[in-house]
C-alpha positions as CSV (number, residue, x, y, z in Angstrom):
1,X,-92.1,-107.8,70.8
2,X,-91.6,-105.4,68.1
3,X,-92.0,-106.8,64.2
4,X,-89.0,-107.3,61.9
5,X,-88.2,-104.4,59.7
6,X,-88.7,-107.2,56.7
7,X,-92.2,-108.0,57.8
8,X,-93.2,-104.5,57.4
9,X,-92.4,-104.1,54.7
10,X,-93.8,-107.4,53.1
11,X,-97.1,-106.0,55.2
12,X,-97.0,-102.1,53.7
13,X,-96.6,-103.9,49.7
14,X,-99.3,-106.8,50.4
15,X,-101.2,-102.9,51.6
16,X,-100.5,-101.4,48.6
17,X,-101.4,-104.0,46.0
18,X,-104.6,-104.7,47.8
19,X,-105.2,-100.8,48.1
20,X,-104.5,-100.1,44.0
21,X,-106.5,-103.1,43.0
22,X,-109.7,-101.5,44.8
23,X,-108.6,-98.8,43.4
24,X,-108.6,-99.7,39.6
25,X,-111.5,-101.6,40.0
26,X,-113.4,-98.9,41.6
27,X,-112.5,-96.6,38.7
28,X,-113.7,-98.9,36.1
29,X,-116.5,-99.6,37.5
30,X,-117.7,-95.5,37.6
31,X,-115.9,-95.1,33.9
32,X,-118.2,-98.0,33.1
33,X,-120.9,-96.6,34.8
34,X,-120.5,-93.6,33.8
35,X,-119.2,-94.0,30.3
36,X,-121.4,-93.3,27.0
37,X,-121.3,-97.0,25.6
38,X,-119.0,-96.5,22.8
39,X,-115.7,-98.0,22.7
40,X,-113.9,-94.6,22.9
41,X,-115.6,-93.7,26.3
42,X,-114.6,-95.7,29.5
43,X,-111.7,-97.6,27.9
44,X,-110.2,-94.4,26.8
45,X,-110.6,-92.9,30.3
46,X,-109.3,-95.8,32.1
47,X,-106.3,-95.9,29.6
48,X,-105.3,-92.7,30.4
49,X,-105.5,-93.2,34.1
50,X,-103.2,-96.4,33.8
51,X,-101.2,-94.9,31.6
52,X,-100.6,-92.0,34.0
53,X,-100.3,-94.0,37.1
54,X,-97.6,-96.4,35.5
55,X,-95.3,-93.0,34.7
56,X,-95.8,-92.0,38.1
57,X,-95.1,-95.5,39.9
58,X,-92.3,-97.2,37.5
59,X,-89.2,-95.0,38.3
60,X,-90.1,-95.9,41.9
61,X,-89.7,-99.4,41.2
62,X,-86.1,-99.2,40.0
């Protein structure tokens, strides 16, 4: 029995969220890490990356 078109696509978002959540936490985790303490250093990287990745993604979601 082959799945509905509808269920996979409910299956490839439920993917996605779960897939950028890792994601974001993985990358604050290394810019905390990683960072040099001060509030300019990790919360500035991790801005920028947001920042970027909402430009890329939010014409695809219109």
């Amino acid at each position: 029995m082959a799945a509905k078109p509808g269920r996979r696509l409910l299956v490839a978002a439920v993917l996605f969220v779960v897939g950028m959540t890792a994601f974001f936490a993985a990358w604050f985790g290394l810019a905390v890490l990683f960072g040099d303490g001060e509030d300019g250093g990790a919360l500035a990287l991790n801005t920028v990356l947001v920042g970027f990745c909402a430009v890329l993604l939010l014409p695809a979601l219109h």
